[in-house]
C-alpha positions in Angstrom: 11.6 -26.3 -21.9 9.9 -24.9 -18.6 6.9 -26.7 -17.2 4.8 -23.6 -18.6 5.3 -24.3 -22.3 3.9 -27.7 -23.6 4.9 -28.6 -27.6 3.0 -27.4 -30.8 1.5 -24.5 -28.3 1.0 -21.9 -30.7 3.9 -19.3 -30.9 3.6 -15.5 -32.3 6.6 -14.1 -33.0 7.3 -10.0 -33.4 11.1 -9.2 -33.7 13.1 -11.3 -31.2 10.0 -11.9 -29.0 7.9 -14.9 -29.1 4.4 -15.2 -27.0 3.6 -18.5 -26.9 -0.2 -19.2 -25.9 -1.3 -21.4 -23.3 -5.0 -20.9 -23.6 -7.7 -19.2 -25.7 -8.2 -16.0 -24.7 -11.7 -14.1 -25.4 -11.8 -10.8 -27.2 -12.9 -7.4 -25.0 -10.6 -8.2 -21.8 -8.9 -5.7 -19.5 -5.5 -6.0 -19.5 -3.7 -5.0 -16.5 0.9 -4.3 -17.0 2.9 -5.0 -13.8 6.2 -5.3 -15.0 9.1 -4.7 -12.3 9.5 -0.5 -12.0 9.8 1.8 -8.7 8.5 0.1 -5.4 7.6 -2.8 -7.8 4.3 -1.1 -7.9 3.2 -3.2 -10.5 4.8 -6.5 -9.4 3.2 -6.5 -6.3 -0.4 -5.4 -7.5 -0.4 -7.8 -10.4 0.9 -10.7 -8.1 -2.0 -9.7 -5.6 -4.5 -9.9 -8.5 -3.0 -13.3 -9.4 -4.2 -15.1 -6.4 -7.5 -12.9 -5.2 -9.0 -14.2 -8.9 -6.5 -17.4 -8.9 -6.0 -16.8 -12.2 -4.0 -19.1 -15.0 -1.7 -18.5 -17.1 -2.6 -18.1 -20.6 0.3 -17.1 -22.6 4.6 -16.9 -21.9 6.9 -14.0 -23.2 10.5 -15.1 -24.1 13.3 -13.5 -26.1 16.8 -14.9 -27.0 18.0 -10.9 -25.1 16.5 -11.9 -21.7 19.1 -12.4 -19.4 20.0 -16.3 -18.8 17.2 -17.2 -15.5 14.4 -19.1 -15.2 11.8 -18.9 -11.6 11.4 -21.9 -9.9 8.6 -22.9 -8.1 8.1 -26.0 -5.9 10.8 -27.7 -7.6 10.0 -27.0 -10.9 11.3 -24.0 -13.3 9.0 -21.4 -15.0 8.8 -18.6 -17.5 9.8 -15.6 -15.9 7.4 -13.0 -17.5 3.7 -14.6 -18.1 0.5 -13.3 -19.1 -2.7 -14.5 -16.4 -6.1 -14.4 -17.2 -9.8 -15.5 -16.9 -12.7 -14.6 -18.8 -12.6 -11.0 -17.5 -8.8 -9.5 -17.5 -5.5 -10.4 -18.4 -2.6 -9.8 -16.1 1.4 -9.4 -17.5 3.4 -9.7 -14.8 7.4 -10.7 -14.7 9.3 -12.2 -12.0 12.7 -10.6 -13.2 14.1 -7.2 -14.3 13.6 -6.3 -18.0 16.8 -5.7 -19.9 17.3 -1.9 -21.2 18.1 -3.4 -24.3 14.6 -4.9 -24.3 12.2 -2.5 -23.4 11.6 -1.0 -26.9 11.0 -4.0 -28.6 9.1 -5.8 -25.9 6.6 -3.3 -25.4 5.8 -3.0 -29.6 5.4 -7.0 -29.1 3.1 -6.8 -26.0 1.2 -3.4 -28.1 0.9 -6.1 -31.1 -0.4 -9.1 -29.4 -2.7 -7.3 -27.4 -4.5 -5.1 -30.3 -4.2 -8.8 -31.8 -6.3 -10.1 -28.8 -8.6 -6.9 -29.2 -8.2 -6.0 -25.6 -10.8 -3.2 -24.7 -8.1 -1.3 -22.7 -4.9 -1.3 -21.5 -4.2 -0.5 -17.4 -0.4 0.2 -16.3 0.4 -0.1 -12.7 3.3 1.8 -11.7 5.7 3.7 -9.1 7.2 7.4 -8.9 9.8 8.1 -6.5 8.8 10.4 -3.6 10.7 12.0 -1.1 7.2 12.9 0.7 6.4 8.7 0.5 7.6 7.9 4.2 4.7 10.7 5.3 2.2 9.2 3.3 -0.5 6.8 5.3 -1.7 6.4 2.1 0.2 6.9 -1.4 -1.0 9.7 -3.7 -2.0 8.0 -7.4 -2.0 10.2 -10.4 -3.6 9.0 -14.2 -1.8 9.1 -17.3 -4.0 8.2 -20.7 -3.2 7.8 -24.0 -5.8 9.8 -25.2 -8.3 12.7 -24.8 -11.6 10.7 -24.7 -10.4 8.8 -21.4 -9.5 11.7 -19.3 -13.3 12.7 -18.7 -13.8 9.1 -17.2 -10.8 8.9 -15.6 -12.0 12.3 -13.5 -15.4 11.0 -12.9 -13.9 8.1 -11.2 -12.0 10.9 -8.9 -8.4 10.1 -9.8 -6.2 13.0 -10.9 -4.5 13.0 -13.5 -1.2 14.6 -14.3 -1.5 17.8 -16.3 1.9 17.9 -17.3 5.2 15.7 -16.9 6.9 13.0 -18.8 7.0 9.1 -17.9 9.5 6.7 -18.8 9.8 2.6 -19.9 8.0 -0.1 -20.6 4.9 1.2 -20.0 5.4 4.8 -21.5 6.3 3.5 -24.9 3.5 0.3 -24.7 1.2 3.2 -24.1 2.1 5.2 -27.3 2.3 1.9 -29.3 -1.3 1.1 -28.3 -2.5 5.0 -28.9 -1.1 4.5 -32.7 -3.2 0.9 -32.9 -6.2 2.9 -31.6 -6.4 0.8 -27.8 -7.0 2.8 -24.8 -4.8 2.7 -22.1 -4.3 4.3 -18.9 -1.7 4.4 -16.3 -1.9 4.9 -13.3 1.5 5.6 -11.3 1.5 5.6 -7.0 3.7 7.6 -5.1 6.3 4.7 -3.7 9.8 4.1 -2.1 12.3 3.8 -4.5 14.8 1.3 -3.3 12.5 -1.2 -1.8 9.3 -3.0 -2.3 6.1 -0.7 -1.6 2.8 -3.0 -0.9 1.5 0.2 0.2 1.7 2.3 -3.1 0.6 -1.2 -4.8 -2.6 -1.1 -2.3 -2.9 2.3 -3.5 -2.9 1.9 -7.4 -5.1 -1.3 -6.7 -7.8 1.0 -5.0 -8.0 3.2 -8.2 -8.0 0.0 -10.4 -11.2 -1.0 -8.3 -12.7 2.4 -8.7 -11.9 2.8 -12.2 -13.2 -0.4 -13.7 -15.5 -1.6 -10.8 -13.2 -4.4 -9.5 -14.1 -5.3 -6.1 -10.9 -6.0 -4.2 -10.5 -6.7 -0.6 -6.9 -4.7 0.0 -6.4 -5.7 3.2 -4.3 -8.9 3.0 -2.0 -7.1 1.0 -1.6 -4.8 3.3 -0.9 -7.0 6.2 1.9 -9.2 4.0 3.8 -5.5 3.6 7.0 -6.5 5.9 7.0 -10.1 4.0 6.7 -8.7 0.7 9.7 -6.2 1.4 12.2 -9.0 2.4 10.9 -11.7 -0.5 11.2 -8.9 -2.7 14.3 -6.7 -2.0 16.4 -8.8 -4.6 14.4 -7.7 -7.3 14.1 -4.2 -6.9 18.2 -3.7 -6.2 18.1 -5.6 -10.0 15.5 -3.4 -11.6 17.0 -0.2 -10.0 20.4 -1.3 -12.0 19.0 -2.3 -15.0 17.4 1.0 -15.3 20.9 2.6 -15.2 21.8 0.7 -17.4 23.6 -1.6 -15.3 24.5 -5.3 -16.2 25.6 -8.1 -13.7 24.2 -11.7 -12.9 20.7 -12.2 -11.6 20.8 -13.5 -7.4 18.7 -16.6 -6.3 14.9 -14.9 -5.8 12.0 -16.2 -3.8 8.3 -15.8 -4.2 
């Protein structure tokens, strides 16, 4: 048992994944997904959010399919994926690569535990590959929703959204889960490198994040731990990149 997960915690269990709670967690929050995808958009954003609010975590995600890991920090081992929160918004984050095999049954549990929580909305952080990236100062960031009534907001806060296209993974099919439970979500996907880490596009999709639900955020140490990031980092985003073709093979040492 990791140092995360006391027992008698409370466990929810939907197919083969279990979210154990850590703490209560108040109706009406904003959740914000950062699970590993291109640049590790999401990743880096939700880690950033992490420490500016030094939030807590409040609630751990295993299944029996993830691969065999566990993070260790300052000596002690934790649960790779975690949900972090305070009395304003919830944060998923994972510190490894989610499985193919996973993704469709991990985002119906995350869709069913967060309409359990009665989460006001759903926002996805994520990465497109981009030729056009290594030109940008600063990363174009385009809105998807998950239905009609958002996209008037979502263009009054002055982000574009994509008129047409398709989107792929975890977040694409938590998105549809949550439009058939009724819960708004939006995603919002930044222009990024696609083989390595991209603290840049993160900034990016954090700057729309701020603008869209009036989080004040200070982007600028973020930007200045870019090169740090990118070498802590570079392990996970070879890993993601191969599990996303489907690719299986053992999991390196990684460092926060």
């Amino acid at each position: 048992m990791s140092s995360d997960v006391k027992p008698n915690m409370p466990e929810k269990k939907y197919g083969n994944i279990t979210v154990t709670e850590l703490e209560p967690i108040p109706k009406g929050l904003i959740a914000i997904e950062g699970l590993p995808d291109i640049g590790l958009v999401g990743v880096i954003a939700s880690s950033f959010l992490i420490d500016t609010f030094n939030l807590k975590p409040v609630a751990v995600i295993k299944s029996p399919l993830m691969p065999p890991v566990q993070v260790v920090h300052m000596g002690v081992i934790v649960e790779p994926i975690k949900v972090f929160g305070n009395d304003s918004i919830l944060v998923i984050s994972s510190e490894v690569p989610i499985p193919a095999t996973l993704i469709t049954s991990l985002a119906t549990a995350i869709a069913e535990w967060l309409t359990e929580k009665r989460i006001s909305m759903l926002i996805s952080l994520n990465g497109y590959p981009s030729q056009k990236r290594i030109d940008q100062i600063e990363p174009h960031v385009v809105a998807v929703a998950n239905n009609l009534s958002l996209i008037e907001m979502i263009k009054q806060k002055n982000i574009e959204v994509l008129d047409d296209g398709f989107i792929s993974g975890v977040f694409a099919l938590l998105m549809s889960e949550l439009a058939a439970k009724g819960t708004n979500a939006i995603a919002l996907i930044a222009q990024a490198f696609e083989n390595y880490p991209d603290p840049g596009a993160a900034a990016a999709s954090l700057k729309a994040v701020s603008g869209l639900i009036n989080l004040k955020l200070d982007l600028k140490p973020l930007l200045d731990k870019a090169d740090e990031m990118r070498l802590n980092m570079s392990n996970l985003v070879q890993q993601t990149a191969a599990q996303k073709q489907g690719i299986e093979g053992p999991l390196t040492t990684m460092y926060r």
